[in-house]
Structures are given as structure tokens and as C-alpha cells.
N, C-alpha and C positions, 0 to 999 in steps of 0.2 A: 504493500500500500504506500502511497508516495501523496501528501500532504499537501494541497495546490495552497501556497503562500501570499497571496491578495496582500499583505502589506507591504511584501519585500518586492513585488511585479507593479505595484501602483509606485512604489519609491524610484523604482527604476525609470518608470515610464515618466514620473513629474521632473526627474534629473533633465531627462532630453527634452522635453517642454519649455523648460528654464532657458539652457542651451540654446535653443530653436530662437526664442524669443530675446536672450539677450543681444543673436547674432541681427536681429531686427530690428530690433533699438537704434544698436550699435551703428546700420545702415541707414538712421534716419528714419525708420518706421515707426506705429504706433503702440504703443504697448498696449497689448489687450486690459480690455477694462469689465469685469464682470458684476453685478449688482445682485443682492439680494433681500430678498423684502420678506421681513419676519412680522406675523401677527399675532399678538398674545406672549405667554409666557410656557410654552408646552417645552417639557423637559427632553424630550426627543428630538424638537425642532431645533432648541435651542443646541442643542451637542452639534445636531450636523450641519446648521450655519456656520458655528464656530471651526468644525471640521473644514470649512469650505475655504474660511478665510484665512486658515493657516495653510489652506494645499495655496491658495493665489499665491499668499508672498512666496511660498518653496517652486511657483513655476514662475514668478517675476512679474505676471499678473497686476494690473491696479484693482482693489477690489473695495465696491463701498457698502456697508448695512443699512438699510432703510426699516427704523421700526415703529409698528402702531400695537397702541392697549385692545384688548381684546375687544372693546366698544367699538370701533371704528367703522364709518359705515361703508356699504359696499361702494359706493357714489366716491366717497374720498378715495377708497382703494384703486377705481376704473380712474380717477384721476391721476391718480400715482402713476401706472401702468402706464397710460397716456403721456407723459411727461417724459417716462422712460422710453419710449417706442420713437418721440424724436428728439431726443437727446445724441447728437453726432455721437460725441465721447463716448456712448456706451456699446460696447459691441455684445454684450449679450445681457439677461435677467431672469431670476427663477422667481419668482412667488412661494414660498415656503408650504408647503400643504401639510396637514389639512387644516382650514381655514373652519373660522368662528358658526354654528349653524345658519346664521343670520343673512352669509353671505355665500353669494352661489358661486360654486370654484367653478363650473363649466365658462361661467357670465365672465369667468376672470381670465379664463386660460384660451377663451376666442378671442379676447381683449389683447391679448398679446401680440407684436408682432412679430410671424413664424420664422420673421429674418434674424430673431432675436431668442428666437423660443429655445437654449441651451438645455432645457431640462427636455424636450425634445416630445411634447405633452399637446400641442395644436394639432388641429385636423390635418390641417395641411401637411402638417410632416407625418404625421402617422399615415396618411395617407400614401404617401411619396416611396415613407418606408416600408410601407404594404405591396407597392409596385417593383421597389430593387430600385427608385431614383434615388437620387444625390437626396441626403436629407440630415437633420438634427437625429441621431437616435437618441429615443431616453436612455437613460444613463446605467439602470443595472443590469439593460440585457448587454448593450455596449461592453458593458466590463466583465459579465460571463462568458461571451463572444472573446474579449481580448483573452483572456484566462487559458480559455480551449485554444486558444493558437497560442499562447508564450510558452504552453504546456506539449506543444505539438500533438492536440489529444484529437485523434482517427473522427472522425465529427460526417464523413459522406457514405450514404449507405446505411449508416446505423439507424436503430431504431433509440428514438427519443419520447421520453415521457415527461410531458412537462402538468405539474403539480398545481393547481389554482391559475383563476383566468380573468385576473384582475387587468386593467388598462395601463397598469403603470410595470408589469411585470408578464404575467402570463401568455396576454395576447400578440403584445410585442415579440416575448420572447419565442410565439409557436412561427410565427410571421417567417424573425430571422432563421432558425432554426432550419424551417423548410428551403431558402430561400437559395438556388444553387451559390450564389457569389456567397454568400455564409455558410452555413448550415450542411446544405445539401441533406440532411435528414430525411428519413421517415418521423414525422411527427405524430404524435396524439398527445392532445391535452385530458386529463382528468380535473375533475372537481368534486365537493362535497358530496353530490350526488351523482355519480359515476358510481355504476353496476360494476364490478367483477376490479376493480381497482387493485387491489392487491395483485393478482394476475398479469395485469397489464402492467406493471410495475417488473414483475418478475422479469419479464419477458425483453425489459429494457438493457440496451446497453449503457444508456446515458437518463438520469432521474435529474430531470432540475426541481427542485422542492420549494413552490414559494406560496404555501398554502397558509402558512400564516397560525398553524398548530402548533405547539411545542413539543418536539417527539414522535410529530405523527407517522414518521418514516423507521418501520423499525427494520430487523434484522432478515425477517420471513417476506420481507416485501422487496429484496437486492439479490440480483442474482450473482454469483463470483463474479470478478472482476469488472464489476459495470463502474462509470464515472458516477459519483453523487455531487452535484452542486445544491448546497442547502441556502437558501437566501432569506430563512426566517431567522428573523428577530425579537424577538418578543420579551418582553421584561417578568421576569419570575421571579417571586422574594425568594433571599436566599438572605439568615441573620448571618453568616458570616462575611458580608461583605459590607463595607463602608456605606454604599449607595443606598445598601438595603434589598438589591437586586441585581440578576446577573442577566447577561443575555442569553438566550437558550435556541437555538436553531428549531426548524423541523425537521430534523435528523437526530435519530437519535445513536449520538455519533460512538459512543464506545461502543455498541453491538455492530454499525454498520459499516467502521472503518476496516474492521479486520475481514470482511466481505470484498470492498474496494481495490480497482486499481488506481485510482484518485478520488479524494476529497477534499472540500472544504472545510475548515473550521471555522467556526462561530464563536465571539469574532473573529478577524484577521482574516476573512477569507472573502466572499462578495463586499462588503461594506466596503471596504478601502477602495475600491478598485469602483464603485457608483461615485462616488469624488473624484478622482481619476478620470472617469468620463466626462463629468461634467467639464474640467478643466481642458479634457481632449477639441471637445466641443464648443467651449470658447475660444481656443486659439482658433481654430476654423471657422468661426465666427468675424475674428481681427484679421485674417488675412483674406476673408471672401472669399474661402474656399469652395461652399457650398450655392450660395445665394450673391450675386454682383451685387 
């Protein structure tokens, strides 16, 4: 079993970033500029904003925080957004989710402009990215996609079982999965309510897990040597730790590592590497790589 590293492949990857961008500077170009807009006080949002702004200054990055109280209304936020959309300086923006009930993320995430959309969440580029065009991917299929190729891990042909079929994960990730220039896979998505799951599971050579259970992947569900990428996070009390809680996968990884010819750990294994994207994402953003 061989341990896929997500902190030490996103450290590598924001090195050359850096690199990339200071030789742009250096020629007189712009230094990307990335923005992030946190609303409220959520203990999740707040780590990986913070996460974000410390990967900008490690790839050289200009990166600014834009924060409203959880009152804020949707009208100030569309203005915000707006502001940002034609703002020269800014070459990308993410809206922190999940936002306050009050305020509708769909109403926030059209609002965006897709020239900008770095978290990679507008129709337009979902769309784009449903077709194999040029487009923003969102960010942790992005970085399970980099994963399988830093890892040089067999990805065409195989069959792929992919775990929940959320819009920020599942869907995206069956899209690239299939998609020959990625993937090349045989796909199948399961969810809560998928017949014979276990089975379908067995049968997989590649489990990406992003169901959002804690454990829900155990050992009767992997067959020898299949890839597991676990991309749940979840917060479980645990009294020995400081926070009061640990993060826990859906994988329940001591039974399913020793099954494994790769996996992920939780953390240090997707997390790192959905920051990572996003910074991928910005620099392509500052050089008009995707959209003139």
C-alpha cells in the first residue's frame, strides 16, 4: 500500500507557481490577484480562507479578504460580487460557501463573472467542463485528477466508482472521470440510495469517496489492490484533542489501507491539494489562459 501525500504534491506544485509567477513579475507582468469573501463566522470557512491566504503568499499571489456579519443582506452581497466582477486588478474571486439561509448561493454564484469564477462553480464553466472545453475546474476534482497523475495511477479502462453526487464534488468528478482527455474511465456514480452499492464498490478498481459519512467505506466494500481517494471531512468529537474534534474521512482507513494499492489520508491527503487548485486556477486566471 503506498500513501498518496496531498500535502507534500500541493507543496511541490505551489513551489512552481511561485516560480512561474515571480519569472512574470520579474518581466513586467501582473501579479495575480485572488479575493475572497467570507460571510459569518463558520469554523470550517474560517480554516480554509485562512488556508487560502497563506497558499497566495507561498505562490506570490496578491490576495485580499472581504468580510461581512452573518446579517448581511443578499443585495449588499450581489453588490460586493459586482464590484468585484469589474474590478481590473482582480483576476479571480471565490464567495466562501455555505452562505447564511437568508441568502441564495445559486442568486450569488450566477452573479459571478465565469471569467473570474476560480472556485470553478458557474454554469458556464460547469458546462464547458461537461463538454472537454477550456474551462475553470472546481477545485477538488482538479486536485484528485492532479493526484492520479503525480501518482502515475492507471486511471483509462478502469472501472471507477464514484461515492455521492453533490455539485461541488460528485458530479464534476463522474464528468472528468469519464472524460477521454482525463479520466478515460468506466464511470458509475452511487449514492444514499443506490441498490447493490456494496457490490458495485467491490467491483471497482478506483473508489473516490465523497459521500460525506464518516467510515462509511469499510473493508468488505475494497477489493485488493483498488485506488481509494477519500475526500470526506467531517468533524467528530474526539476529548483528546485540543479543538475538541478530529477530522475523520469516509474511509474507514485502518481496515481499508491494508486492502489498497493507494490511498488517501485524512487529512493531508485531498484537502491540500483543493487549495492547490484553486491557486492553479488563479494563475490561469492572470495570464488569460482560459478566457481573453
Amino acid at each position: 500500500m503506498q500513501l498518496i501525500d496531498g500535502k507534500a504534491t500541493a507543496a511541490a506544485i505551489k513551489e512552481q507557481i511561485a516560480q512561474e509567477v515571480a519569472q512574470i513579475v520579474a518581466a513586467g507582468g501582473k501579479q495575480p490577484h485572488l479575493v475572497a469573501v467570507l460571510v459569518g463566522h463558520d469554523g470550517g470557512s474560517e480554516t480554509y480562507v485562512k488556508n487560502k491566504v497563506l497558499a497566495c503568499e507561498k505562490c506570490g499571489f496578491k490576495s485580499t479578504l472581504i468580510r461581512f456579519e452573518e446579517d448581511v443582506t443578499e443585495e449588499e452581497l450581489l453588490q460586493c460580487v459586482d464590484k468585484l466582477n469589474k474590478d481590473a486588478d482582480v483576476d479571480g474571486f471565490i464567495v466562501q460557501l455555505p452562505l447564511p439561509k437568508h441568502i441564495d448561493e445559486q442568486k450569488i454564484t450566477m452573479a459571478i463573472d465565469y471569467r473570474k469564477d476560480v472556485d470553478g462553480f458557474h454554469p458556464v464553466n460547469v458546462g464547458r467542463m461537461s463538454l472537454g472545453m477550456p474551462s475553470f475546474i472546481s477545485a477538488t476534482p482538479l486536485g484528485i485528477l492532479t493526484l492520479l497523475q503525480h501518482y502515475q495511477i492507471e486511471t483509462s479502462g478502469k472501472k471507477c466508482v464514484i461515492l455521492g453526487r453533490s455539485n461541488i464534488v460528485g458530479k464534476p468528478m463522474a464528468q472528468l472521470m469519464m472524460q477521454k482527455q482525463y479520466g478515460d474511465a468506466t464511470v458509475t456514480v452511487c449514492h444514499s440510495h443506490s441498490k447493490n452499492l456494496k457490490e458495485e464498490c467491490r467491483e471497482a478498481d478506483i473508489i473516490i469517496a465523497a459521500i460525506g459519512k464518516p467510515d462509511f467505506v469499510t473493508a468488505d466494500m475494497v477489493k485488493p489492490g483498488a485506488v481509494v481517494i477519500d475526500v470526506g471531512t467531517t468533524r467528530v468529537p474526539d476529548v483528546t484533542r485540543k479543538s475538541g474534534f478530529r477530522l475523520n474521512g469516509d474511509v474507514k482507513f485502518d481496515e481499508v489501507a491494508e486492502k489498497c494499492s493507494f490511498i488517501t489520508p485524512v487529512p493531508g491527503g485531498v484537502g491540500p491539494m483543493t487549495i492547490c487548485s484553486l491557486m492553479k486556477n488563479t494563475l490561469a486566471a492572470g495570464k488569460k489562459e482560459i478566457y481573453d
